[in-house]
matplotlib code that plots the C-alpha trace (Angstrom):
import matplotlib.pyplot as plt

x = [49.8, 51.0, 50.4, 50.7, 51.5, 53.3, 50.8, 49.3, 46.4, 48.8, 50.9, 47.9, 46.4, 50.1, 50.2, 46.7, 46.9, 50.5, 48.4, 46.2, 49.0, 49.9, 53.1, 52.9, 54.8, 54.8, 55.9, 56.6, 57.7, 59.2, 62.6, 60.6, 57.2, 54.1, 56.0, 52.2, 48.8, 50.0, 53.4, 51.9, 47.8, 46.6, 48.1, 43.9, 42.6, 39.1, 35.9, 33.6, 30.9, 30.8, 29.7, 26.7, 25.6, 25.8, 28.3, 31.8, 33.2, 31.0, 31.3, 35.0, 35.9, 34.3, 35.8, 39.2, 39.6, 39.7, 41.9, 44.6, 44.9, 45.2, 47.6, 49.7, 49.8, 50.7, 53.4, 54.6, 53.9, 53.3, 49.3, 47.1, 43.4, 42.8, 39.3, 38.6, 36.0, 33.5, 32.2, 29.3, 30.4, 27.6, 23.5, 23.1, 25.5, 23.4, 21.0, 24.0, 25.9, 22.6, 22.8, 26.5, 25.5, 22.6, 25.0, 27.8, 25.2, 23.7, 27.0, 28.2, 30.7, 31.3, 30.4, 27.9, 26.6, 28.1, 27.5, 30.4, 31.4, 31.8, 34.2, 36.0, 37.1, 38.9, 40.0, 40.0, 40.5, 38.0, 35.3, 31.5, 28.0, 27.8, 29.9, 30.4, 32.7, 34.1, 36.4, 37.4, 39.4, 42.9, 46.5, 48.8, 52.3, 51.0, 54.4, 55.3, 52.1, 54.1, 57.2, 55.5, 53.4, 56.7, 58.5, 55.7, 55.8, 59.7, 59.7, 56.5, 59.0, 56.9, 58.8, 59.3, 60.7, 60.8, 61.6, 59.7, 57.1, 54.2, 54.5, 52.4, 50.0, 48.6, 47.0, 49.6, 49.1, 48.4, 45.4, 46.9, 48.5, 51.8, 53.6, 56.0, 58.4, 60.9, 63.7, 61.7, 57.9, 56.5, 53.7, 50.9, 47.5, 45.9, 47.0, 46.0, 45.5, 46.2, 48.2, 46.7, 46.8, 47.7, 44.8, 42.7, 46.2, 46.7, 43.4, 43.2, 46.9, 45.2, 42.7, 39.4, 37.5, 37.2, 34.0, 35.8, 38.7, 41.2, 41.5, 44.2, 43.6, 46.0, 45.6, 48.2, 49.0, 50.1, 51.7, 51.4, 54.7, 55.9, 55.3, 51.5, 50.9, 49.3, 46.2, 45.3, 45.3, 43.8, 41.9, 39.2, 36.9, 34.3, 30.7, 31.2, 29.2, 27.3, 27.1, 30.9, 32.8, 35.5, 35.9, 36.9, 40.4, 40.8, 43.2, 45.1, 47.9, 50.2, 52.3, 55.3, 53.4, 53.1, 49.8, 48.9, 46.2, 44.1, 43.9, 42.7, 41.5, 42.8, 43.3, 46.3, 48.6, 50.0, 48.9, 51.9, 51.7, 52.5, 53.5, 51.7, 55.0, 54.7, 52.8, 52.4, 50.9, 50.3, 48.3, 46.9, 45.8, 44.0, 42.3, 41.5, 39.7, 37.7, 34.1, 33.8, 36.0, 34.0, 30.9, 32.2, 33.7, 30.2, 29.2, 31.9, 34.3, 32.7, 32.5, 34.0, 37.0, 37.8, 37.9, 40.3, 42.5, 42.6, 43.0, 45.7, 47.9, 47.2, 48.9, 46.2, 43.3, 44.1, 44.7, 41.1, 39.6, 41.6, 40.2, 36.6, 37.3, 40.4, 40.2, 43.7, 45.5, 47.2, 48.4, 51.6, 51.4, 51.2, 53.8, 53.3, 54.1, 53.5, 51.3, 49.4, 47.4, 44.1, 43.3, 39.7, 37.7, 35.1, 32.5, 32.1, 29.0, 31.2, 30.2, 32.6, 32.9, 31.7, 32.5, 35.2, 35.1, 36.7, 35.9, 37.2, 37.7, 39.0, 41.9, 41.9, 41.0, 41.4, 40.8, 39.8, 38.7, 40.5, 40.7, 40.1, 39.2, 41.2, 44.3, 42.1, 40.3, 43.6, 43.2, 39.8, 39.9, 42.4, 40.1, 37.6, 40.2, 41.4, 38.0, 37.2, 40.2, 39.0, 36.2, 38.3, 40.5]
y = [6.4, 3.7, 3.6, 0.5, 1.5, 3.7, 4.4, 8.3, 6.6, 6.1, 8.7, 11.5, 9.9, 10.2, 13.7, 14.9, 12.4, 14.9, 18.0, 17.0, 16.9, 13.1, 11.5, 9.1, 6.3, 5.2, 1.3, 0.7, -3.0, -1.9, 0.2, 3.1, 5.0, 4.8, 1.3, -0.2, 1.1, 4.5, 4.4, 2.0, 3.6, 6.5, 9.3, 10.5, 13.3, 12.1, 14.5, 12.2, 11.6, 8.0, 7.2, 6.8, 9.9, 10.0, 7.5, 8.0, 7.6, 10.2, 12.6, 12.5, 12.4, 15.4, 17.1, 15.5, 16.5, 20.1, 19.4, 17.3, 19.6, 22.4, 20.3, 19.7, 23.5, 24.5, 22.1, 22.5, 19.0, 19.0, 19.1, 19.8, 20.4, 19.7, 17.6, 14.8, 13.6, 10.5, 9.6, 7.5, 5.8, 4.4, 5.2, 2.5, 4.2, 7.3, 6.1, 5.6, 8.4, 10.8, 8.5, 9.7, 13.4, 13.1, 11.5, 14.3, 16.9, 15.2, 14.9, 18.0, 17.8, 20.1, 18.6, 18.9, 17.1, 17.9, 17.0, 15.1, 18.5, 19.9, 17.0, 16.8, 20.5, 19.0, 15.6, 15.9, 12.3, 10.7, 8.8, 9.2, 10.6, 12.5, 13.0, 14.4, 16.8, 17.0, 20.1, 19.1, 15.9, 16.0, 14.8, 14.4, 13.3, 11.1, 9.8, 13.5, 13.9, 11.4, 13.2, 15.9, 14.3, 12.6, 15.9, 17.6, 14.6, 14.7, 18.4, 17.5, 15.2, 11.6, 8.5, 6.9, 3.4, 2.2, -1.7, -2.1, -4.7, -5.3, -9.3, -9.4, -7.6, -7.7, -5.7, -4.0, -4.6, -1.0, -1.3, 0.1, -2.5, -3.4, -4.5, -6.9, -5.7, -8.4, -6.1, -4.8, -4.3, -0.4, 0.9, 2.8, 4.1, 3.3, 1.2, 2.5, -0.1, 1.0, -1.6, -1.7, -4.9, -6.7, -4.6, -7.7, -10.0, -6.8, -6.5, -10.4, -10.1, -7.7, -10.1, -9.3, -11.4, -8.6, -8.5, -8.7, -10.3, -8.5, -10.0, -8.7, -7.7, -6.5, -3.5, -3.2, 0.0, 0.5, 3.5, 5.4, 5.8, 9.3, 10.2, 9.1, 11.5, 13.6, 11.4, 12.4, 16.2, 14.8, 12.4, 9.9, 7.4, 4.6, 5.1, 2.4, -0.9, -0.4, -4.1, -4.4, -2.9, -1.5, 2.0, 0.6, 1.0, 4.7, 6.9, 9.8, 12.2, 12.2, 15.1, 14.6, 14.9, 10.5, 9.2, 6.2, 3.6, 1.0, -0.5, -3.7, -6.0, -9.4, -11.3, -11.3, -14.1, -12.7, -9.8, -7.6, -9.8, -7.0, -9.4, -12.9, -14.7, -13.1, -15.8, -17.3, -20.0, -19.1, -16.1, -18.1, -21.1, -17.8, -16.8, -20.2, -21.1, -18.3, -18.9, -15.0, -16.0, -18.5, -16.7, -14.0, -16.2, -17.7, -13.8, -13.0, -15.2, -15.7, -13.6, -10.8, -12.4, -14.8, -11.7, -9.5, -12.3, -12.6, -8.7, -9.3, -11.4, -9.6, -6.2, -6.1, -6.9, -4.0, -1.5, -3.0, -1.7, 1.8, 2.4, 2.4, 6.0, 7.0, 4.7, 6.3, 4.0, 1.4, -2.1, -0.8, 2.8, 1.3, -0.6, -2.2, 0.2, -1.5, -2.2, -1.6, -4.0, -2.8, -4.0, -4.6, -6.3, -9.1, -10.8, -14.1, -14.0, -12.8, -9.1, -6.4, -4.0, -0.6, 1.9, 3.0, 0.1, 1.2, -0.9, -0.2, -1.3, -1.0, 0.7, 0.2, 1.8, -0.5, 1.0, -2.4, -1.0, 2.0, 1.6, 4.2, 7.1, 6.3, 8.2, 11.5, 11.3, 10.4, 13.9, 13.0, 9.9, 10.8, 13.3, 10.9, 8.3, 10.8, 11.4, 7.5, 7.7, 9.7, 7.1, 4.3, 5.4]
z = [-31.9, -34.2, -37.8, -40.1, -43.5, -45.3, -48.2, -49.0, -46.6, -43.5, -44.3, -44.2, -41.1, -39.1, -40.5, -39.1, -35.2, -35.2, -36.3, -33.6, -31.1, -31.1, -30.8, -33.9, -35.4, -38.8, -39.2, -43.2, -44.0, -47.5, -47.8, -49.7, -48.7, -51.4, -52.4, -53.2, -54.2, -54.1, -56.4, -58.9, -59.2, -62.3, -60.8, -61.2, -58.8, -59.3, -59.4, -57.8, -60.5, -59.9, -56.2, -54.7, -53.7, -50.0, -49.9, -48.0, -51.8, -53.0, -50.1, -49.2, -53.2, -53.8, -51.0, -51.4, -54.6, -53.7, -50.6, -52.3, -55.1, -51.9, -50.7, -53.7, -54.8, -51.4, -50.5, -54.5, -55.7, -59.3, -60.6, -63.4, -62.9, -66.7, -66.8, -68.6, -71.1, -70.2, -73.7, -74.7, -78.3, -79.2, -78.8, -76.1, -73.7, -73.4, -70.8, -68.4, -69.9, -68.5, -65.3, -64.5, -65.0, -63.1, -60.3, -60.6, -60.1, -57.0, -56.0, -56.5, -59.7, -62.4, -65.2, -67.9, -71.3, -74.9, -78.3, -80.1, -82.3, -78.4, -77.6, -80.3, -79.4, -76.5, -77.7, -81.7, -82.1, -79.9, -81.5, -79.7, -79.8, -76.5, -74.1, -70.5, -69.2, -66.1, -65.3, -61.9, -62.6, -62.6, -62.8, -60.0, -58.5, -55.7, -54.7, -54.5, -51.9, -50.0, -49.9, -48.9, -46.1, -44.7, -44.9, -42.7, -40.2, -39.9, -38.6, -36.2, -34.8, -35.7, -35.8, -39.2, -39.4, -43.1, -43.2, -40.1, -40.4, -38.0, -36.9, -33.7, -32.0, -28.5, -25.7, -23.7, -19.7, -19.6, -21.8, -24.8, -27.9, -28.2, -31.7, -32.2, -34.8, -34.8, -33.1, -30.3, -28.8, -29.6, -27.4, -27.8, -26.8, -30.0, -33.4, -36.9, -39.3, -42.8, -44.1, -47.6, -49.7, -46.3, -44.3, -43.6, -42.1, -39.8, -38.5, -37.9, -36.3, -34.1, -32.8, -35.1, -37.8, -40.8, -42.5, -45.6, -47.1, -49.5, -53.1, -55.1, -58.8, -61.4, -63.4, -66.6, -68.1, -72.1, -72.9, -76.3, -77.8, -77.9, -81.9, -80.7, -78.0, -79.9, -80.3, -76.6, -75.2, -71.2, -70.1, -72.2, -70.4, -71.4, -70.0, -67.6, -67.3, -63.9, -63.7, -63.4, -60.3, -62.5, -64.6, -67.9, -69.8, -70.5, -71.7, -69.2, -70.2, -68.0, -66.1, -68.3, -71.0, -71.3, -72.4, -70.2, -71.1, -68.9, -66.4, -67.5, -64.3, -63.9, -60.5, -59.2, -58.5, -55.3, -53.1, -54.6, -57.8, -60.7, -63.2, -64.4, -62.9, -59.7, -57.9, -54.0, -53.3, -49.9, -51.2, -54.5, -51.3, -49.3, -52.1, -53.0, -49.9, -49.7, -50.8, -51.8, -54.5, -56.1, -55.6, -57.5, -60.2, -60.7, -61.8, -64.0, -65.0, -68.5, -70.1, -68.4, -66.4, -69.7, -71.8, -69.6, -69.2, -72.8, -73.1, -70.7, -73.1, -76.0, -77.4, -80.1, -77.7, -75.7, -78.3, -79.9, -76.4, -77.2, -80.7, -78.9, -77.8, -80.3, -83.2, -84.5, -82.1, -84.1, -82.7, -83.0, -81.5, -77.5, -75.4, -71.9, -69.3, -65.9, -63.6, -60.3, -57.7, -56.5, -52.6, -53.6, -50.4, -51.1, -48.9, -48.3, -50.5, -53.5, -53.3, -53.8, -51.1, -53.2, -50.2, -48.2, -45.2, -42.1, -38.9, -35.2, -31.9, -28.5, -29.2, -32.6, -35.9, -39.1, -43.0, -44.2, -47.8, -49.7, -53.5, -55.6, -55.0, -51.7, -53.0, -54.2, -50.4, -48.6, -46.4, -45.7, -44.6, -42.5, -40.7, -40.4, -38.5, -36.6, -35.2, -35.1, -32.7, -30.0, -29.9, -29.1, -27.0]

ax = plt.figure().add_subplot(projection="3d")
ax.plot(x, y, z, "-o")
ax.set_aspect("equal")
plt.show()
């Protein structure tokens, strides 16, 4: 088996096909593993209170919660299972506040509704009129997940080539694919796609037309400086706007004992653009020409796409945003702290792709779609592909 991508996502599917008794290869264009998604995202183990319930999101979030935190207790990879509040601040939030606990239960998540006096005995400085609280959410060190996972394919003997990118594809004379790595041709039985914010390039390399095309988006992080910290004891988050396909800027305490806030969402200039100067104009053309793109800016460019821009610029924009749930935080209590890009896929009519989208073929399995909760359900979506496997073969 070859695997593109060196994500938590290709790393967990190598480590189950060698559990299963495959010979694998693991082909990662950067010099590092979890270089992307995975080294730049929350560091969340989600509870899965979100999804639709039935929904590969739903179920494999649920599930992958318990497996990851399994998985990072048992390989000793530092975690803390330390919930998080979802607070309604205002009396219009609490129809979608009830909403989201009526989800979590049908989805199976610990969580349950509390007055503000309740909340305010786990976050003293929050501001809000209900609240829920969800005790399976947590904190983790994905990167260390990675370690881990690598460390666990090295001894199965699996083949990991680190600046190794993909650059052709074919079917092999044999019936199986070949890839072109610039140095020399690898075979195998069957390619794994899970290439990340360049999923959709691989899978077109490899001869299909996605159903979706990736569009990158930004998500900057502020960081409360350290004689601040105290204004947050785990996680705070906004009832979220269920017209809008992101969570909201919220507040999570980190392992060292950091207090992160956003992300904010802003498209990205590149497909591995973390910073407003990172631009391509190959990528920028892309996304450009796609008419998903326009479709979707015709839903939320104003107000919603002017106002995170604007958020984007502004110090005292964001920390506004932050003094909906902890109005302590001054202008002057957050810095910038970095940033991540979320591989979000879009369909030519402009919607956002809400579930996992993971599309095969002869030979072939390609995980097209994988934001978060993707890094929370990274050991079950690796069972899943490792049974789509079998069917291709």
């Amino acid at each position: 088996m070859i695997v593109i991508g060196g994500g938590i996502i290709g790393l967990a599917v190598a480590a189950e096909l060698s559990t299963r008794g495959s010979a694998v290869t693991v082909l990662e264009k950067e010099n590092r593993w979890a270089a992307h998604q995975t080294g730049h995202n929350s560091g969340v183990v989600h509870a899965g209170l979100y999804y639709k319930p039935g929904s590969f999101k739903a179920r494999m979030s649920v599930e992958g919660n318990r497996s990851i935190v399994r998985f990072a207790k048992d390989n000793g990879v530092a975690v803390d299972v330390c919930g998080k509040l979802v607070v309604a601040t205002s009396e219009s939030e609490l129809p979608a506040l009830g909403v989201l606990a009526e989800r979590a239960e049908a989805n199976g998540v610990p969580a349950r509704l509390i007055g503000k006096e309740e909340a305010r005995e786990y976050e003293p400085e929050v501001s809000c009129v209900r609240a829920l609280r969800v005790e399976s959410t947590g904190v983790i060190d994905f990167p260390g997940v990675c370690s881990a996972l690598v460390s666990r394919l090295t001894e199965a003997g699996a083949s990991l080539r680190l600046g190794t990118p993909a650059l052709g594809i074919r079917t092999g004379a044999n019936g199986g694919v070949e890839v072109a790595t610039g140095s020399e041709v690898l075979k195998a039985d069957v390619l794994v796609n899970c290439a990340g914010l360049h999923s959709d390039r691989v899978a077109r390399l490899a001869g299909l037309t996605p159903r979706a095309r990736i569009v990158p988006f930004r998500g900057e992080y502020f960081e409360l400086k350290p004689h601040r910290r105290h204004l947050v004891r785990g996680l705070i988050y906004p009832v979220p706007d269920p017209t809008l396909p992101f969570l909201g800027v919220h507040l999570t305490r980190m392992l060292d004992g950091s207090v992160h806030a956003g992300p904010n969402a802003v498209l990205a200039l590149r497909r591995e653009g973390y910073r407003w100067r990172d631009v391509s104009a190959s990528d920028l053309a892309e996304v450009a020409l796609f008419p998903g793109t326009w479709r979707l800016a015709g839903k939320y460019a104003f107000p919603v796409g002017y106002e995170e821009i604007r958020r984007s610029l502004s110090v005292s924009r964001f920390a506004a945003s932050l003094r909906r749930l902890v109005p302590a935080v001054g202008d002057d209590d957050i810095v910038r702290h970095g940033s991540g890009v979320r591989a979000q896929a879009m369909s030519p009519d402009g919607s956002l792709v809400d579930d996992f989208l993971i599309e095969t073929a002869p030979r072939q399995v390609h995980v097209l779609n994988a934001p978060s909760p993707a890094a929370t359900s990274a050991l079950e979506i690796a069972k899943y592909v490792a049974g789509a496997v079998t069917t291709v073969r």
